[in-house]
N, C-alpha and C positions, 0 to 999 in steps of 0.2 A: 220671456225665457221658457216658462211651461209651452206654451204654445210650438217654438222651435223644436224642443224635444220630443213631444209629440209627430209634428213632421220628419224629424229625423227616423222614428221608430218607421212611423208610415212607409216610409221610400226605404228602409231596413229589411223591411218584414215584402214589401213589393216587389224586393230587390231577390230576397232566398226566394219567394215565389216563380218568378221567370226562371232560377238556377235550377229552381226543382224540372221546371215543366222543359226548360232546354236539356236536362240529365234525360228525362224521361224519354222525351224524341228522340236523343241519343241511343238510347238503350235500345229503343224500337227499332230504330229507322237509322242510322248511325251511314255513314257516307262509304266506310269501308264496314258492310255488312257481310257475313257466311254465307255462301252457299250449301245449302243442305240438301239431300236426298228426300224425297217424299212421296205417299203414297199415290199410285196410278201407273196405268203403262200396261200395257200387255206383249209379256215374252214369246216371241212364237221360234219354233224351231223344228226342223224338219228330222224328219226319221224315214229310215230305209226298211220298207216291211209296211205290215199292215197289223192291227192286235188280232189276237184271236180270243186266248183266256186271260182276262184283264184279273188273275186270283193267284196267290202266292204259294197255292196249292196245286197249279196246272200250268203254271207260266212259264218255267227255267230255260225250254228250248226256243221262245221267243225275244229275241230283244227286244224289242217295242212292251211286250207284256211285263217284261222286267222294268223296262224304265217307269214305266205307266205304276206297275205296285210301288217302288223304290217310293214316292211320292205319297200315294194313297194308303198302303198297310203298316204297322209296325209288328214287330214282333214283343215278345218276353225282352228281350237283350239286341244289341244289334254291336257292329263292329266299329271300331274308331281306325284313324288313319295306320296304324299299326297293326291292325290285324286283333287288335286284344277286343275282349269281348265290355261290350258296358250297359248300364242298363238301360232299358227302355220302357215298356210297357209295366216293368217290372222295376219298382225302386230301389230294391235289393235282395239278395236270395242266400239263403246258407247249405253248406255241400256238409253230411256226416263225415266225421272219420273215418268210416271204414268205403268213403268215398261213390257209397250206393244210394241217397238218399240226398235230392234237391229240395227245400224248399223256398219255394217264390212271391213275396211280397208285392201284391201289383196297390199302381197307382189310383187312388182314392179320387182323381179327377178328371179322369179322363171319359171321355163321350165317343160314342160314333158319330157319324157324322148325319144321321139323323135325329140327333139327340138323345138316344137311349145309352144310360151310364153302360159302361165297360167292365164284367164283373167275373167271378171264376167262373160260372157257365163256358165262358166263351173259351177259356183256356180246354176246359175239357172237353167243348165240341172239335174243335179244331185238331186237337192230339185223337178221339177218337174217329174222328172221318178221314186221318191219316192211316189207322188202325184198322182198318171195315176190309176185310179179303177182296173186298167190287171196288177198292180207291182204284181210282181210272190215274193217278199221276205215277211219276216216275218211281219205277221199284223201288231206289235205296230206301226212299223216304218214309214207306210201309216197312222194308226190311228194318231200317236203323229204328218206328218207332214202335214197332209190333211185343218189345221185350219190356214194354215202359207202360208200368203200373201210374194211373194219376189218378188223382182222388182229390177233392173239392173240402180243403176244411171250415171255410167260410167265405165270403164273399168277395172277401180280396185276400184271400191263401190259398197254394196250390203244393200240394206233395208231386211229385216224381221219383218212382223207386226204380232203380234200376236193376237188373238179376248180376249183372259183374259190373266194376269200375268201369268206366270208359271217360275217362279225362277231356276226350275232346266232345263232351256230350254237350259243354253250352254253347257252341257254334250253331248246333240244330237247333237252338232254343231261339236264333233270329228271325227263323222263319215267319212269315206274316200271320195272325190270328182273322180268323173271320168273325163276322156276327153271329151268337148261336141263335136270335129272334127268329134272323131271316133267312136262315140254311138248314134250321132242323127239320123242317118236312122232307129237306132235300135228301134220296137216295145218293149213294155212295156211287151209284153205278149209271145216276143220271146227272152228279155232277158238271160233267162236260156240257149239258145238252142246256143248265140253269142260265137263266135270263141275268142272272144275278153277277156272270162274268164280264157282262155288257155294260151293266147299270151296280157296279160295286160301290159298297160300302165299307168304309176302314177307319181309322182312327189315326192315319195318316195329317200332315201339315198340309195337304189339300183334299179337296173333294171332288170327284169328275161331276161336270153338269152338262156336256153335252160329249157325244161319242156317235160317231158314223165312218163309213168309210174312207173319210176324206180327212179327217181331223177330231182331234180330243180337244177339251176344255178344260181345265180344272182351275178351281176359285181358291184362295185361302179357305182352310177348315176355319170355322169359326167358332168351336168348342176348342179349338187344338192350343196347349198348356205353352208353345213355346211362343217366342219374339214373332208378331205378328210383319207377313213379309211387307215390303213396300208394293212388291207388285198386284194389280188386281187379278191376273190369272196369266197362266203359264197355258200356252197353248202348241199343240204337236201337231203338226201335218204331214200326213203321210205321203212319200215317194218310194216307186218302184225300185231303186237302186241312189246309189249313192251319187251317181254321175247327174241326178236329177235334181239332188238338192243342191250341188253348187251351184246348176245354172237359176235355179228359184231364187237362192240368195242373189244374184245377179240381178235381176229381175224386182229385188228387194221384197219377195214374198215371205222369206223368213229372216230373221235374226242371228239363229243358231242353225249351223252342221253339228249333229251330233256323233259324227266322227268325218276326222279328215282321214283318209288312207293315207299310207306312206306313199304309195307310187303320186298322189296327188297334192303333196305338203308345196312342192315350187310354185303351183296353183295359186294358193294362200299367202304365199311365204308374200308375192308381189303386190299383192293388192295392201292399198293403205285403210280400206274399211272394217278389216276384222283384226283380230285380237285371236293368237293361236296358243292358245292350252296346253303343254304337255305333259305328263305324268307316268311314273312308273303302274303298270298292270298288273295286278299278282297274278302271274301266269307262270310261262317255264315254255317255250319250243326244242324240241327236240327230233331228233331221227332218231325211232325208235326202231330197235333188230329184234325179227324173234329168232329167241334161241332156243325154241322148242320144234322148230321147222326141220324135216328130215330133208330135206332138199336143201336148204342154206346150212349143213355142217358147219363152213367156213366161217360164217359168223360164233358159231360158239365160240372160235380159241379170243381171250383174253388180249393176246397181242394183237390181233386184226384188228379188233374193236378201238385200240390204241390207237392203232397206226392208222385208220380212217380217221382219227380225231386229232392227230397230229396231224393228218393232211387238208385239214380244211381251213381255211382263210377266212375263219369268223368274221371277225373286226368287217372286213372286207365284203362280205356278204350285209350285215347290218347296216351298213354306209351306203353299199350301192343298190341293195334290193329294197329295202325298205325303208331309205332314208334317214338313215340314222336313229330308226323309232325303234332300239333297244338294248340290253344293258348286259355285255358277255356276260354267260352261263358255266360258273361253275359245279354247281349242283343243283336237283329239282327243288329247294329250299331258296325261299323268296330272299334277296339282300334287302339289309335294313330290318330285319325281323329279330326277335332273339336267338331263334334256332338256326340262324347263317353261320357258318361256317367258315370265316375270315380267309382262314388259312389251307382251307384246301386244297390240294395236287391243282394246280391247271395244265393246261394243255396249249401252249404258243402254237403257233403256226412252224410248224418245223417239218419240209417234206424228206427234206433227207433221214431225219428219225424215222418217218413213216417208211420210208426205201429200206433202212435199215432193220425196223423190227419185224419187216416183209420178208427180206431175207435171212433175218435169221430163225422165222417161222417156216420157211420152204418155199416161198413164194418166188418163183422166179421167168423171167420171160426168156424164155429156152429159144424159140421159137423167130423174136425179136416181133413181133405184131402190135408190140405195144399193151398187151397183158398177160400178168403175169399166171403161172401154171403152177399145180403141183401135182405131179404125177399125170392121171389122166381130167382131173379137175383145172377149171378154169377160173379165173377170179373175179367174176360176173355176175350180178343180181341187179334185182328189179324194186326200184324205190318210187314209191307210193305219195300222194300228194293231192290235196285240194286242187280242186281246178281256178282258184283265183289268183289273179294277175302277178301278184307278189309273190306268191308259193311256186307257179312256174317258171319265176326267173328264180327267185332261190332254188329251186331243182336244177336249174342250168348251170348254177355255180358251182353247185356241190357236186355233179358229177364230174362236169370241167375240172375240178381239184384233186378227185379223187382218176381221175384219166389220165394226169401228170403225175403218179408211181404207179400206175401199172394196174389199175382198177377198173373194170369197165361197169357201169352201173347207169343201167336203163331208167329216164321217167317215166315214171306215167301218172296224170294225173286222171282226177276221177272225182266228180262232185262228190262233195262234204257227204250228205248223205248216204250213198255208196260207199266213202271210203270207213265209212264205221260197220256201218250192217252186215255190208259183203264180204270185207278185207281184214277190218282191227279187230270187229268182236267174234268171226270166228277164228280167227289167227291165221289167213289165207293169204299171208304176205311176208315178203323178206325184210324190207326197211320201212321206213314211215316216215315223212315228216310231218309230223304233228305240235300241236298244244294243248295244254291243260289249263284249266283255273282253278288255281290254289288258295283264295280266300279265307281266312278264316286259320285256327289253327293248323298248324304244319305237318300235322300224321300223315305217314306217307304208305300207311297199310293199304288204302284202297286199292293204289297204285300200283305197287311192290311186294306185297306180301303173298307169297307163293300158294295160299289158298283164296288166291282173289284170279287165278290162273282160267278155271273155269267159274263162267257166270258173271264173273266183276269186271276190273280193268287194267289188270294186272296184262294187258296185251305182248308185251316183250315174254311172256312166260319165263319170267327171272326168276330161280328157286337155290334163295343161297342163306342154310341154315342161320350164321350169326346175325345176317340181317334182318330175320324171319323173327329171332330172340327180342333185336331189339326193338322193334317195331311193340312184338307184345309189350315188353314190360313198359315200354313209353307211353302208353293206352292206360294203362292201371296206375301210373304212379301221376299224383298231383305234383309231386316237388320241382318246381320247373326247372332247380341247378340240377337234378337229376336228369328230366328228361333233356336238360342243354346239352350234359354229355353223353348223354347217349346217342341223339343225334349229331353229333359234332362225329361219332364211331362212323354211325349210319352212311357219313356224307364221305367219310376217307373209304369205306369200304364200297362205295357207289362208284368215285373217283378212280378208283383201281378196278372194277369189276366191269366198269359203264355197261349195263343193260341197253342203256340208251345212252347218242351223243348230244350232250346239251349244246345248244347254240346262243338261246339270247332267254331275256327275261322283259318281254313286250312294251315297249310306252303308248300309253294311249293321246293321241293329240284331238284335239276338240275345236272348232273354231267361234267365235261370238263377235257378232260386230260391235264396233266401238263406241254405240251409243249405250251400248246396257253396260253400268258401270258397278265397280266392285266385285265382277266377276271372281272366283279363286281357286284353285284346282288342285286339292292336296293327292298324296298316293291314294288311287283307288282299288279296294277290294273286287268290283266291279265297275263298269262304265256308268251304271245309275248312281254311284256315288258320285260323278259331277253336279248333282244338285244338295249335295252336304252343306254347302252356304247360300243356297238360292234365296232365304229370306231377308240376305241382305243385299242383294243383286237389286239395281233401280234404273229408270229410263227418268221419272220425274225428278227437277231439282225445285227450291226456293230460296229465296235469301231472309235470311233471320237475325236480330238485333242480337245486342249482348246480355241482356235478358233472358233471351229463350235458350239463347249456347248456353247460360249457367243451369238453368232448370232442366236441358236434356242430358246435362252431366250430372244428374244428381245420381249420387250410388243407391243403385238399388232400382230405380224408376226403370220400366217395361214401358215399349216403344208400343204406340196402340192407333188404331184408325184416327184419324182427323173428321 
């Protein structure tokens, strides 16, 4: 009997043995296993341009230099999908009451990407080589930081006093920081010429390790604090024009277009290997008038300005110049922001209104020629325009609309270049069609505000006191229900005065082919903001037991090399 039951335990205890080790195989190796993403892969994607200043201090008129930083610098603060400001470099900051005094808390872990910790130094090299009367970068940026006292209270504190309130001062706080190690020999005024725009160093979630003409490199940062990416480098290849990189993606040399054009979305739309991105642009198109021109009077009256904007066929224009890539404009105030303006005047497509506020302005075709007259005036001017493909068929539109009451209204375009230097910043034109990028908070003083006329970009030369008011006090005041409705005023006294006629609020489309997965493309502040979720973007997958699915859901656990 003893004997029996000893056998029985035997084949008992043999028996939970093989249940354990076939649980285990399961767990491991299980028949209906997960496929997961995993580390490896290199994303390549083409870009239109070539770098020049790869520094967050000289880069703005490039795109390539801007994507290339977006990647490589952070700043103090940086912008979320909304436009609001959040921290970055800095893990929290406090503003005084009487709204002149920032201070900035930075982060206690952070490296460059050679190793050397990240500390106030670098804060105050950075705000002073913006400061130096020889900074070789764009004006505003000495202008907005030449009144901004900084002072170092310890190694990870930073003061900023300001001489008056300026509410929208932590948008300038995104700007990228350099190294103070490896740029304080550097002169102010040989900036441009530093080897160190080629071979940058940031504190960025990558790190460039190869750069030439032909193509960039960059690795995962690996001091860098956040979710470490799956991919092993993100790589850019430069082409002469955009027309270059579809046929390279053909060809299967890249991955990514880093912008599809509208005239070229049916391109894309066809093919089954890419994946098309679209998203709103914080931008704003518009035809802007100046109403400072002694030659376009006509443009100053109020009701002209109307009735060209009752006569244009937006919708129509958006659909068939650009593809559907953008979002009627009601006001230069991004939708989806808080400072939108729901309920704003619009302006439908009504050309009999426009015939209507023509005549009853004086506007009439005496004559019968097809435009209209008043007196010895004609109702004829000259509308300005980029020389790219979609701008000249939108210039086709809009005169064709504006032709049908009695308008006659010349294109002409004129490379990008030219149409700023020669045309917008000395004010040596009747109309515009232009765009802006409005990133970041909503103040619309650079633009608008009547002592922005000479020197700044106030180009419509619009000088109209209440709006001048609000613009100030929306600068000085933190209260955002306050500044809501101020610019809620702002946006009805714009709508009735139109300086400029809005047309659309731009989407940006993207293309990526369908092997790089988890792609995701929220509103962007900029076009560098398509890499906001790169570190979850993967080409490698594996398959894994139920085992590993429970331990990479653990709350809390950080994704890290293999």
């Amino acid at each position: 009997m003893g004997k029996y039951i000893r056998w029985q335990t035997v084949i008992a205890l043999l028996g939970l043995a093989l249940l354990a080790a076939l649980l285990a195989y399961y767990l491991d190796y299980p028949p209906n296993a997960v496929t997961v993403p995993d580390q490896g892969g290199v994303y390549v994607e083409g870009l239109a341009g070539n770098p020049q200043y790869v520094n967050p201090l000289l880069g703005h008129y490039n795109s390539v230099d801007r994507d290339l930083c977006g990647l490589i610098f952070e700043g103090l603060t940086a912008f979320d999908e909304q436009s609001n400001v959040v921290p970055a470099l800095a893990e929290r900051w406090e503003i005084s009451p009487d709204g002149l005094i920032y201070t900035f808390h930075l982060r206690q872990d952070v490296q460059w990407h050679d190793g050397i910790p990240f500390t106030a130094d670098d804060v105050l090299y950075t705000v002073k080589a913006m400061q130096d009367v020889e900074f070789q970068g764009i004006p505003d940026l000495r202008e907005l930081w030449s009144g901004v006292q900084v002072e170092r209270l310890d190694d990870h504190t930073v003061r900023l006093a300001l001489s008056n309130p300026f509410t929208p001062f932590l948008d300038y706080t995104t700007i990228g920081l350099l190294p103070a190690h490896l740029w304080k020999e550097v002169p102010a005024r040989l900036m441009p010429r530093a080897q160190l725009n080629v071979r940058p160093v940031g504190t960025g979630p990558f790190r460039l390790t190869e750069l030439d003409a032909v193509h960039a490199v960059l690795e995962p940062n690996p001091y860098h604090r956040g979710t470490t990416p799956y991919l092993d480098a993100v790589e850019f290849r430069f082409y002469p024009n955009h027309q270059s990189i579809y046929a390279a993606f053909e060809r299967g040399e890249v991955d990514g277009i880093s912008r599809i054009l509208p005239g070229d979305l049916g391109w894309a739309a066809v093919r089954e290997d890419v994946n098309i991105f679209s998203a709103p642009l914080a931008g704003f198109v518009a035809i802007l008038l100046n109403l400072d021109n002694p030659n376009t009077l006509l443009l100053q009256e109020k009701e002209m300005r109307q009735a060209l904007l009752y006569a244009l066929d937006r919708q129509a224009l958006i659909d068939q110049a650009t593809g559907g890539e953008g979002l009627l404009a009601h006001t230069p105030m991004v939708p989806r922001t808080w400072a939108y303006h729901e309920e704003v005047r619009g302006y439908d497509h009504d050309p009999d209104q426009a015939r209507a506020l023509l005549e009853e302005a004086g506007w009439r075709d005496a004559d019968g020629d097809g435009v209209r007259e008043k007196g010895e005036q004609r109702l004829e001017f000259i509308v300005l325009s980029d020389d790219d493909a979609v701008r000249v068929r939108m210039l086709e539109m809009i005169t064709a609309n504006w032709a049908e009451v009695g308008v006659r209204a010349v294109p002409q375009p004129v490379n990008f270049a030219g149409l700023v230097s020669d045309f917008l910043y000395p004010r040596h034109f009747d109309a515009a069609l232009v765009s802006w990028e409005l990133s970041g908070d909503p103040d619309p003083y650079p633009l608008w505000h009547s002592t922005q006329m000479e020197g700044g970009q106030n180009y419509a030369g619009w000088s109209y006191r209440r709006a001048d008011e609000i613009m100030e006090e929306a600068r000085m005041t933190g209260d955002q229900a306050q500044r809501m409705a101020l610019y809620r005023e702002f946006q009805d006294i714009f709508a009735e005065e139109l300086p400029a006629l809005p047309l659309f609020h731009p989407i940006y489309s993207y293309g990526v082919s369908k092997k790089i997965k988890d792609v995701t493309l929220g509103r962007l502040n900029e076009p560098s903001d398509r890499f906001r979720t790169v570190a979850d973007w993967y080409i490698v997958t594996r398959r894994i037991g139920l085992r590993e699915v429970v331990e990479r859901n653990v709350p809390g656990q950080r994704r890290t090399r293999q």
